[in-house]
Structure formats: structure tokens, C-alpha cells
C-alpha positions in Angstrom: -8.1 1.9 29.6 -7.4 5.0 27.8 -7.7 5.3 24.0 -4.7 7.4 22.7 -6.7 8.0 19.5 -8.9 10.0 20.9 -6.7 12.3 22.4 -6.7 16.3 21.7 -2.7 16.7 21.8 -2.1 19.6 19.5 0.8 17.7 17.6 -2.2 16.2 15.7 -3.1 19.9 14.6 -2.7 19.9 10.9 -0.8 22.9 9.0 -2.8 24.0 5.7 -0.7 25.0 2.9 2.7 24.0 4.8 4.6 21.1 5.7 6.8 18.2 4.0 3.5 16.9 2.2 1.8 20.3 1.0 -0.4 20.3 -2.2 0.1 16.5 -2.1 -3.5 14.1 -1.9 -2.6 10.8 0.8 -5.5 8.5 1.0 -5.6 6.2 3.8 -7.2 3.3 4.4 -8.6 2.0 7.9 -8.6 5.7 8.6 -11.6 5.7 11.3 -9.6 4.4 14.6 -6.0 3.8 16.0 -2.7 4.0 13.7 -5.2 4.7 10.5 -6.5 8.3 12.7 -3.4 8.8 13.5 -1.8 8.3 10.2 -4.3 10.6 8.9 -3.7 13.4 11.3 -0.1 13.5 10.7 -0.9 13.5 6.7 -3.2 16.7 7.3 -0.3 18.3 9.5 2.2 17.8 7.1 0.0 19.9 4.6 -1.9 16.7 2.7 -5.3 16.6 1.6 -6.4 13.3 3.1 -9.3 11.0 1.9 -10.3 8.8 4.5 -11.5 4.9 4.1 -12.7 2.3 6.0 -16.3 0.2 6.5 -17.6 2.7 9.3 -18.8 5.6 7.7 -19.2 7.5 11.2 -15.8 7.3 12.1 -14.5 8.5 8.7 -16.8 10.9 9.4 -15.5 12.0 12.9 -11.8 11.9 11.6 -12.6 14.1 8.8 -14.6 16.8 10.6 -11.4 17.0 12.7 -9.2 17.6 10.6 -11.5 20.1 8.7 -12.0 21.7 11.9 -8.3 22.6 12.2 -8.3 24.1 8.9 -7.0 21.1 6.9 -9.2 19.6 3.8 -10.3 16.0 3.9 -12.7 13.6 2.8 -14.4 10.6 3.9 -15.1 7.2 1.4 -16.7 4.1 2.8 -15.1 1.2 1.2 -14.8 -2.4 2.1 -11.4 -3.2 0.7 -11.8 -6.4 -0.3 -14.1 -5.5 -2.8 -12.4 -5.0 -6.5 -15.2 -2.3 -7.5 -15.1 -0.6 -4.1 -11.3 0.2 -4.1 -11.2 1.0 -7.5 -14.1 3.7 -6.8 -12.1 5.2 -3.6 -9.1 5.5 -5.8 -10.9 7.5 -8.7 -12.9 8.7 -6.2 -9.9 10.2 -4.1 -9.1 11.2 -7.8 -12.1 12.9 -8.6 -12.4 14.8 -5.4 -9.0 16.1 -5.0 -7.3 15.7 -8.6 -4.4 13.6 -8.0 -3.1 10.9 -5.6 0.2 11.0 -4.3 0.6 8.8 -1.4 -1.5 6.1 0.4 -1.3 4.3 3.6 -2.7 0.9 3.3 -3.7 0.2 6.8 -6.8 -1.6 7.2 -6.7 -5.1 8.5 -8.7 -7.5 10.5 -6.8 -10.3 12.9 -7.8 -13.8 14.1 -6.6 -15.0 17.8 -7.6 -18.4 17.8 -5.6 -21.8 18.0 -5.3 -23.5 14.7 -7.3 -26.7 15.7 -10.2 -24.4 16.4 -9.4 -21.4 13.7 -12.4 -22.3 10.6 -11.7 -21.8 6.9 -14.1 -18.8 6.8 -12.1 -16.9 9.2 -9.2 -17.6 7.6 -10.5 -16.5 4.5 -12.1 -13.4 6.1 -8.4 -12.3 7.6 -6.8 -13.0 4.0 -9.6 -11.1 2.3 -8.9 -7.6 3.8 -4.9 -8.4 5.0 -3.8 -9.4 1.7 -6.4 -9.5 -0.9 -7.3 -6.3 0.0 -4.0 -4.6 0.2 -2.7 -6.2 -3.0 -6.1 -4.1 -4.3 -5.1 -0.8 -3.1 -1.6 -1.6 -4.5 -2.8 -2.6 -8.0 -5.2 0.7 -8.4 -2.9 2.9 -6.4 0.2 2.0 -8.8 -2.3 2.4 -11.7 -2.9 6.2 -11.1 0.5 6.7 -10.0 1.5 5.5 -13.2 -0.9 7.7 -15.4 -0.3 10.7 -13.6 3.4 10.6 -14.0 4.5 12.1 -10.7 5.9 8.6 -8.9 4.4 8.0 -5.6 4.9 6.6 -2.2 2.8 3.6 -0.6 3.0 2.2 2.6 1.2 -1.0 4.0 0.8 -1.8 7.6 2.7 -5.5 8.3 3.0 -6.6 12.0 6.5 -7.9 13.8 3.9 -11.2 13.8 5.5 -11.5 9.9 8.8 -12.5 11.5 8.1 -13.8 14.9 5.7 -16.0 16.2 2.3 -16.2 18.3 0.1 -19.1 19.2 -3.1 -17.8 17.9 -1.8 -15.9 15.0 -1.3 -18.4 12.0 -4.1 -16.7 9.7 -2.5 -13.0 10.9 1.0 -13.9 10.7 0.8 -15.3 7.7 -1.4 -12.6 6.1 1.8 -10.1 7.6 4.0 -12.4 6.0 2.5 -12.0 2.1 2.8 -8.7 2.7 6.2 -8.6 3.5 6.7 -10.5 0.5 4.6 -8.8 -1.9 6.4 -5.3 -1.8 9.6 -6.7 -3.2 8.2 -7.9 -5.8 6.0 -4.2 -6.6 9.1 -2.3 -5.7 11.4 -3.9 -8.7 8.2 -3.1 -10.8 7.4 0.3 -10.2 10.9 1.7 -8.9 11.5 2.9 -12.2 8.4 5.0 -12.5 9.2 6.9 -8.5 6.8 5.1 -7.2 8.2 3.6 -3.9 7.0 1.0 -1.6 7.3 0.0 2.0 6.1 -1.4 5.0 5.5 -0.2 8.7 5.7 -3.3 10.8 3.8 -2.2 14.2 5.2 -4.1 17.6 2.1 -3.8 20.5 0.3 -1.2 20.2 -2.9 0.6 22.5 -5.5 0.8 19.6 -9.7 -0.3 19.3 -8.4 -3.4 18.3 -6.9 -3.9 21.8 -8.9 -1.9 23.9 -11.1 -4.4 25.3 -7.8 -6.2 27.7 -6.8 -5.3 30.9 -3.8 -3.4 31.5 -2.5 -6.5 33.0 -2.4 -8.0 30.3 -0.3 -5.2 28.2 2.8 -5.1 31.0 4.6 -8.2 30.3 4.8 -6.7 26.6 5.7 -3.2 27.5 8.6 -4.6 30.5 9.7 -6.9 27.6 10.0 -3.3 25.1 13.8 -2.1 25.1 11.8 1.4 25.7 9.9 -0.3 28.4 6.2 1.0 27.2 3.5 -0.1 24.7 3.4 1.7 21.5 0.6 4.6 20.9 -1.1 5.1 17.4 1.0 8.3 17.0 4.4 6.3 16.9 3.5 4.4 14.2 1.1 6.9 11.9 4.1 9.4 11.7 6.6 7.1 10.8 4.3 6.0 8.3 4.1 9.7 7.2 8.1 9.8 6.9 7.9 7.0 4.7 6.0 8.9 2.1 8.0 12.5 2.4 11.0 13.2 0.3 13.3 12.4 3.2 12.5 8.5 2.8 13.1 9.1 -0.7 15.8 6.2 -1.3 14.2 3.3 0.7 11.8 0.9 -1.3 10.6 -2.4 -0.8 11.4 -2.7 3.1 9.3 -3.6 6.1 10.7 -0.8 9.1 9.6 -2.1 12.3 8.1 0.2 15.3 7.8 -1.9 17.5 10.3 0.0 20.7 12.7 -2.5 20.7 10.0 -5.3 21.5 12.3 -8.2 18.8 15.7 -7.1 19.9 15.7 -9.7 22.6 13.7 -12.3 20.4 10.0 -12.3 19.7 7.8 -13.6 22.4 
């Protein structure tokens, strides 16, 4: 199966010094592989410096040499989001490097596909650590420098359509979406009066890493079932996150905007 993420399609060519995001600093988070890559190119081609995060170091690595090699500026920060000191280093770290933060995609995650009876309490606790734990981190560090530097902000998390639908398999992962869901009403009403914004992108089935390893067989029921009758690509889902952060998205707050090609029109399956 073919990895869209590693594709060479020059629409992932960022634009230094131009675009909807120039002089801005994004940081994004699960930034090594599928939507996070993506997300990441699209920051750089909308004129962002972008500091990259995520636990392997190589593919932060990868990521940022190519979007250095295409004249945009990025930086790569290991970080295991679940840990307090760790996120609170990328943060000042993306600080330190770049001077400022003014977006953030909060897109790392981990998921769970077991049946309940079978699912154990560390793996549940391992999916909560990064899904919600983690995010509520970035949130709580991310609003902090928004807040000092005065400029107002934009953060997006990445929920799933498994927030409001349903999956045997998926009660750790659904319900991990679900907090998130949740959580950015709650931060919106707090920091709305700051211009800081936040929102979620809520992914239907996408081709990432995460999926690579089943057949294409498996995939076509979801992509017939799609009101655009394919499976979503990284891309689709990375530049909508992008959107959310520019000036264009600048009234909508504390919503979860699905990408999902028309997968839950008909009812989730």
C-alpha cells in the first residue's frame, strides 16, 4: 500500500517569507508521519516557521530537513507528550529557538483496537496518557505563552469522528476523542477573550503509518461508504488544520470540524 506521506507533490513545497502564516512560529506535535507531516508541510508553505515534535527523533528529523530543503525554517524537539517537563521544554523550547509561538497543532495520539473484555487497564491508561493527558498539556503550556506574549493564538487538536460514532474495539480511543471534544469548550470560553482560539479537526479514515499495515481490502467498504467514495489522505486533513489557524477561521472557536468525506452523513458505521 502506498504511503501518501511520503509523497514528493510539490503542493507540499513551502513558500519562505509569504503565505497566510508568514513570520508566524506553529509547532506541531506528532509531526514525524501521516496528518502531523502533512500538517507541518502546509504550515512551512504558508510561510510558518515550524518546530516539529514527536518520540522519533529520526522522523522529526526527516520532516525538518525537508522542509529546510525547500527553503523553509524548521526545527525538530523530541518530546513524549505525556510528560509535564517534556512539553513544557518543547514549548519554551519552540520559544527559545524561534521567539514566539503562534499556532500549534496538537496531533499526536496513540489508539487501542481491542474488545473491552480483553482491553487491560494499562492500555487504557497508555491511550489516555498521550490522547488526553497529553493534549490537555500542550493546551495548558500553549495557552500560557499565548497569554504572556499578548498576540492571541490559534490551537487545534486532532479528535476522530470515533468521538461521536461508534466502533467495537474503540472504547479507550473513542472515549479519549470524546474528552477532547469536550475539553475545548471549556478552554475556548476561557481564553476567547485573550484571541486565543480553539478547535478540533475530527479525521474520518484516513491512509496514514498508523494504518498502513491493512490490506486494501480492508479500506473499500469505508471508502464506498464515503459520500466522496475514497479514503482520506494526510493532506486533507493537515491543511484544513492549517485553515483553522489563519485569519480566515478567525471567528470559529471551540468546535470539532469533521474531514471525514462525507463518511457520517449516512450514519457512522
Amino acid at each position: 500500500m502506498l504511503d501518501p506521506s511520503t509523497s514528493n507533490d510539490t503542493r507540499d513545497r513551502p513558500t519562505a517569507g509569504l503565505g497566510r502564516l508568514a513570520a508566524q512560529v506553529a509547532l506541531v506535535t506528532g509531526a514525524g508521519s501521516g496528518i502531523g507531516r502533512a500538517a507541518a508541510l502546509a504550515f512551512a508553505r504558508e510561510g510558518a516557521a515550524v518546530i516539529l515534535a514527536g518520540r522519533r527523533e529520526a522522523e522529526l528529523q526527516a520532516v525538518a530537513r525537508e522542509i529546510t530543503d525547500l527553503n523553509g525554517n524548521a526545527a525538530a524537539i523530541p518530546t513524549d507528550v505525556s510528560d509535564e517537563r517534556a512539553v513544557a521544554a518543547l514549548v519554551s523550547g519552540a520559544i527559545a529557538r524561534f521567539g514566539r509561538l503562534d499556532v500549534a497543532f496538537n496531533n499526536a495520539g496513540v489508539t487501542a483496537y481491542v474488545p473491552i473484555e480483553h482491553l487491560t487497564s494499562n492500555e487504557f491508561d497508555r491511550v489516555m496518557a498521550t490522547n488526553v493527558r497529553g493534549v490537555w498539556l500542550q493546551v495548558k503550556h500553549e495557552v500560557e505563552a499565548m497569554r504572556a506574549a499578548g498576540r492571541g493564538g490559534a490551537i487545534v487538536n486532532t479528535s476522530s469522528i470515533a468521538a461521536t460514532g461508534g466502533t467495537a474495539g474503540l472504547s479507550a480511543y473513542a472515549a479519549s476523542k470524546g474528552a477532547l471534544d469536550a475539553m475545548i469548550r471549556a478552554v475556548a470560553l476561557e481564553v476567547g477573550g485573550q484571541g486565543i482560539r480553539i478547535n478540533n479537526v475530527s479525521p474520518g479514515v484516513i491512509r496514514t503509518p498508523m494504518t498502513a499495515n491493512m490490506p486494501d481490502e480492508a479500506f473499500a467498504p469505508f471508502g464506498a461508504h464515503a459520500a466522496l467514495k475514497r479514503l482520506g489522505e494526510p493532506r486533507d486533513v493537515g491543511d484544513v488544520a492549517v485553515w483553522l489557524c489563519t485569519d480566515e477561521a478567525r471567528f470559529i472557536t471551540g468546535q470539532s470540524l469533521v474531514v471525514d468525506g462525507g463518511f457520517n452523513i449516512a450514519g457512522f458505521r
